[in-house]
N, C-alpha and C positions, 0 to 999 in steps of 0.2 A: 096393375102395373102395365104399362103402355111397352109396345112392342118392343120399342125403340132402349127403355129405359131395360130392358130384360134381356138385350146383348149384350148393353154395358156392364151388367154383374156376369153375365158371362166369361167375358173378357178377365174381372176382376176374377173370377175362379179361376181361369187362365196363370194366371197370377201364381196361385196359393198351390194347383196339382205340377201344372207344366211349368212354365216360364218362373222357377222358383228363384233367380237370383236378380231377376228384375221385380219379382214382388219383393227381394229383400231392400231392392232400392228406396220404396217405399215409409218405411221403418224410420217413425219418429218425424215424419211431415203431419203436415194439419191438412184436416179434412172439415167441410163444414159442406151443408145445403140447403138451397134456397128454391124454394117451389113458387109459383102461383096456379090458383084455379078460379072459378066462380065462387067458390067459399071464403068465407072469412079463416075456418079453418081444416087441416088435414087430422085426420086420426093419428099417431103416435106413433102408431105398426104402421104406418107406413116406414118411417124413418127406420127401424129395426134393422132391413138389409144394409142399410149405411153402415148403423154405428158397430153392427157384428162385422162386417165386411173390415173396419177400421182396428177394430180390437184385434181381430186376425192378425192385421198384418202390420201389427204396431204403432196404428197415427195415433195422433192426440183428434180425435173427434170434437169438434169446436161448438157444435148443435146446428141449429135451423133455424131461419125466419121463412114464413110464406106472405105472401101479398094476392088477394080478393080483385083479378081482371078487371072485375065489375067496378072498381072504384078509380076514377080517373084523377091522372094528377097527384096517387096518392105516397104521402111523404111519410116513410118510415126509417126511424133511426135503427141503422145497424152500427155497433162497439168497433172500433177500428181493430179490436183482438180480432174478432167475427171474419172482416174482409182479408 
C-alpha cells in the first residue's frame, strides 16, 4: 500500500474512533474502486481494506475495475451502476 493510499484509511478510521457522526454521514452511500498498474491484474486482498472499511460504515460497496497502464487507448466497459 502506497504511502499516500495509508492516510486515506487513516483518515477513514478517523471516521469510525473520532469523528463518529460524520462517519455516520457516510451510511448507505456507495463506494466502488478503480485502480491501474503495469498489470493486467490486482490480487483481491488488496481491495479488503475497501470493502471492510465500507461494511463498517455502512455503504453499499459496488466492487472494482483495474486498467493495465501498459495498454494504450485501452477501452473498458464499466456498468453505469459501477460509476
Amino acid at each position: 500500500m502506497s504511502g499516500i493510499m495509508k492516510v486515506f484509511f487513516d483518515r477513514i478510521s478517523d471516521l469510525i474512533r473520532i469523528e463518529k457522526e460524520t462517519g455516520r454521514k457516510l451510511r448507505g452511500k456507495k463506494i466502488g474502486v478503480i485502480t491501474n498498474s503495469h498489470d493486467n491484474v490486482i490480487e483481491d486482498s488488496f481491495y479488503i481494506p475497501f470493502q471492510k472499511s465500507a461494511d463498517y460504515l455502512g455503504m453499499e460497496y459496488l466492487g472494482h475495475a483495474h486498467f493495465n497502464a501498459n495498454i494504450l487507448n485501452q477501452q473498458t466497459k464499466i456498468e453505469l451502476t459501477f460509476i
